[in-house]
C-alpha positions as CSV (number, residue, x, y, z in Angstrom):
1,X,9.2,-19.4,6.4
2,X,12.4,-17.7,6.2
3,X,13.8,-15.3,3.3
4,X,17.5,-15.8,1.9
5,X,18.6,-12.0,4.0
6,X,20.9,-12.1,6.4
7,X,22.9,-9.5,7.9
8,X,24.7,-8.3,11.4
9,X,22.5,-7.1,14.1
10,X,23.0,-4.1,16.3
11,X,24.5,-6.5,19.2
12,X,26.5,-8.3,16.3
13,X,24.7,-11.4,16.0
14,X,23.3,-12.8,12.5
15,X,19.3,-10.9,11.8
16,X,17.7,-13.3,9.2
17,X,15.2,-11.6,7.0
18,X,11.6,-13.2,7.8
19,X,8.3,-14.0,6.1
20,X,5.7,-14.8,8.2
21,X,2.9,-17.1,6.5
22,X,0.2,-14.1,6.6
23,X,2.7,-11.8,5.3
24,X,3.3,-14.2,2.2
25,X,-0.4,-14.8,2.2
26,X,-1.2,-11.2,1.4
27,X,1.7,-10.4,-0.8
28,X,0.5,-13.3,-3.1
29,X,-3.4,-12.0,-2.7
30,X,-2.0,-8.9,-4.0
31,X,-0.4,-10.1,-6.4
32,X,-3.0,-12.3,-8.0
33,X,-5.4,-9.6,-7.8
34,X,-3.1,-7.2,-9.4
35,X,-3.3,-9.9,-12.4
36,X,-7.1,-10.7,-12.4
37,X,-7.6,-6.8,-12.5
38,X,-5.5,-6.4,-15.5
39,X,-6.3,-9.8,-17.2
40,X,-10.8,-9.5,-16.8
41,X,-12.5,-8.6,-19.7
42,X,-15.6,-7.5,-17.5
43,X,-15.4,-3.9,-16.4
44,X,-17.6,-5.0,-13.7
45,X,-15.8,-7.7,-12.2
46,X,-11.9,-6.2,-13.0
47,X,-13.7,-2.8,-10.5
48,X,-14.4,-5.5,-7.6
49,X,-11.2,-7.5,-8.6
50,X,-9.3,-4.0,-7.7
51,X,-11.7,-2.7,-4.6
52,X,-10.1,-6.4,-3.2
53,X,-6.4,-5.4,-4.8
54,X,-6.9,-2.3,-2.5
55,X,-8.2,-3.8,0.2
56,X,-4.7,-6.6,0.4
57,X,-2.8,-3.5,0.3
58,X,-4.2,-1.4,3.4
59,X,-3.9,-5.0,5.5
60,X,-0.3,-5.5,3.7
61,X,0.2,-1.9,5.1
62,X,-1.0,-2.3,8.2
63,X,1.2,-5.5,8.4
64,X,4.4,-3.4,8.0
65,X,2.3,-1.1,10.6
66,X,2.0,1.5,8.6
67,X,-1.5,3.1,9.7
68,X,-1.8,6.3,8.4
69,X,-0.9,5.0,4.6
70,X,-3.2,1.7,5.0
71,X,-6.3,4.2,6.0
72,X,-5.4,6.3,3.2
73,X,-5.6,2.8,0.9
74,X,-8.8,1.4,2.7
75,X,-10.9,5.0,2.0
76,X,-9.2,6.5,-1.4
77,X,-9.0,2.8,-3.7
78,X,-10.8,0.5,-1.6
79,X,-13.8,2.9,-1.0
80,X,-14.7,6.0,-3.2
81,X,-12.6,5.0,-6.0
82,X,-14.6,1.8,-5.9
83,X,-17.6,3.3,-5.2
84,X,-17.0,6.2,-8.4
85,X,-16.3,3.2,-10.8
86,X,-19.6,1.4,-9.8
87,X,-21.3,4.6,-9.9
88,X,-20.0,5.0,-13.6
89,X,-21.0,1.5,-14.7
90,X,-24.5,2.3,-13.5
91,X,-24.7,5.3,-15.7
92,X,-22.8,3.8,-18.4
93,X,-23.9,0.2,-20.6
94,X,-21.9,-2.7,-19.7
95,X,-21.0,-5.3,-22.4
96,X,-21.7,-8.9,-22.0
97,X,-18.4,-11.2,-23.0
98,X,-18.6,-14.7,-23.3
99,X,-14.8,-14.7,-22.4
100,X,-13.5,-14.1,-18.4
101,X,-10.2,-12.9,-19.3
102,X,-8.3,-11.3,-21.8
103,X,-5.8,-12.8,-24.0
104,X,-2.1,-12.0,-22.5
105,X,-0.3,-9.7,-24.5
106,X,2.9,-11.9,-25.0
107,X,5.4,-8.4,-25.5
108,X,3.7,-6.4,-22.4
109,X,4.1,-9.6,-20.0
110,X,8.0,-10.3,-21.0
111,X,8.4,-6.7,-20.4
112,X,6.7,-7.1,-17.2
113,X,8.6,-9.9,-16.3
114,X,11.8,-8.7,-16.8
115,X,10.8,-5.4,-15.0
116,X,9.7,-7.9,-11.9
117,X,13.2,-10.0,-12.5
118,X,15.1,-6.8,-12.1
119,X,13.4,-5.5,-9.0
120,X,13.9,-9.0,-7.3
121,X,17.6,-8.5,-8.0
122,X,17.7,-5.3,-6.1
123,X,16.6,-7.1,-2.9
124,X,20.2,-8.7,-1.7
125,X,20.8,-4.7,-1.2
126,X,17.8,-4.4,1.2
127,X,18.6,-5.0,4.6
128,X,17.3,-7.7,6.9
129,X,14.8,-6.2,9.6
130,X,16.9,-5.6,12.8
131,X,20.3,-5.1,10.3
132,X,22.9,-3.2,12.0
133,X,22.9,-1.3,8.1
134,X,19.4,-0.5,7.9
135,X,19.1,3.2,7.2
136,X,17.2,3.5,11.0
137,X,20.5,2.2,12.5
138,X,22.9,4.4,10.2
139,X,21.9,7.1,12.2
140,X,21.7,6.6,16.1
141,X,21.8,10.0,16.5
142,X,18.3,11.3,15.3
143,X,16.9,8.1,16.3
144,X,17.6,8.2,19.6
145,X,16.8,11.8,19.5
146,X,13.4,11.3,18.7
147,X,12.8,8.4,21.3
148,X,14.3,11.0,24.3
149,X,12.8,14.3,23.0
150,X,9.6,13.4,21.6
151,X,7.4,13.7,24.7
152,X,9.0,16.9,26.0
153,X,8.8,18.5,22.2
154,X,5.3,17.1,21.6
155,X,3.7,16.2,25.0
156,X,2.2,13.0,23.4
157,X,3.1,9.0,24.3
158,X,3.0,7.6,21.5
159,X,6.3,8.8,19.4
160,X,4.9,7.5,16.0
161,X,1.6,9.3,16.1
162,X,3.6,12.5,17.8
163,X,5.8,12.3,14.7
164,X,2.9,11.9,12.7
165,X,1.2,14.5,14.1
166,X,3.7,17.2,14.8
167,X,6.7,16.8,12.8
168,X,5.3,16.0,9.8
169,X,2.4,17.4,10.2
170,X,2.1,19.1,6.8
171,X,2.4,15.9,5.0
172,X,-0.5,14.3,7.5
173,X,-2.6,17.6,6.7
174,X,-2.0,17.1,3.4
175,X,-2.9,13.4,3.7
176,X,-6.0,14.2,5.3
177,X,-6.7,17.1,3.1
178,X,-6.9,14.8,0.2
179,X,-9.0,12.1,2.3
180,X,-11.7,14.8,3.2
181,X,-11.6,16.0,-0.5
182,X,-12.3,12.7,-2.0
183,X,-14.7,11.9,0.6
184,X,-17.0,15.5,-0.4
185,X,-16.4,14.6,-4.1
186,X,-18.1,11.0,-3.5
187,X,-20.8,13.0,-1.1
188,X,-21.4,15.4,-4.4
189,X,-21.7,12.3,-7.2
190,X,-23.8,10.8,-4.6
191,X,-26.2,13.2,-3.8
192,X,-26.1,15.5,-7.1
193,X,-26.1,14.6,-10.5
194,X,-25.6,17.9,-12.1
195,X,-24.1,21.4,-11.2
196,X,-27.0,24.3,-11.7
């Protein structure tokens, strides 16, 4: 399938933005789970509803290959938040409805809509992938720097994990910082009900 983008690439020939079937798959997953979520009138099922939301976006993120934020997805909403919500229903009493879904809320879904009509108009301005005017192209400069330099500055192959690792390594500790925190927080509900 191929999107309506459509730019010059770096050697001057047309770059037509594409979307592959399993890249439109998962978007729409996510999308319709976005909507279940909001829409079910079961606290029960709208918590599974979003532990599967979560889930479409860390495979949607590892699609774009984006590793680092798709594990951060997969352990903080996909797993403890999911598992803290299920904890919480256990604890708490869950009310039978004889409806699935809520009603929609006719005001909140026009502004929604209009909200999801404007964003779509912003994407002529986003460039194709492989656009001569994508901001990784504006630039050649640092770019190119960090392809040549990485190794000698870093000493490790792989430039994305080096850049992960070294150059921004206070936002990856920070990432993992708040990974291990959650992951302790879950051991604590877990394990220990109260604080004596």
């Amino acid at each position: 399938m191929t999107g309506a983008l459509a730019s010059a690439g770096p050697l001057g020939a047309p770059v037509v933005a594409q979307v592959t079937a399993i890249e439109a798959s998962l978007f729409v997953f996510v999308v319709l789970t976005a909507l279940f979520t909001a829409l079910a009138r079961d606290v029960l099922a709208a918590v599974i509803i979003f532990g599967a939301y979560s889930l479409g976006m860390a495979a949607l993120y590892t699609f774009y290959r984006a590793p680092d934020v798709a594990m951060t997805e997969a352990a903080i909403s996909a797993g403890v938040t999911t598992v803290l919500l299920l904890l919480t229903l256990a604890k708490t009493t869950r009310l039978d409805h004889e409806a699935a879904f809520e009603s929609v809320n006719l005001p909140a879904a026009g502004a929604a809509g209009l909200l999801f009509a404007g964003l779509m108009l912003t994407m002529g301005d986003i460039p194709a992938v492989g656009s001569a005017d994508a901001p990784i192209w504006s630039n050649p400069d640092v770019t190119q720097w960090y392809i040549a330099e990485t190794y000698a500055e870093t000493h490790v192959e792989n430039t994305v994990m080096a850049v992960l690792a070294a150059f921004r390594g206070f936002d990856t500790f920070g990432e993992a910082v708040v990974v291990f925190a959650a992951g302790i927080a879950a051991l604590i509900v877990l394990h220990r009900e109260v604080f004596a």
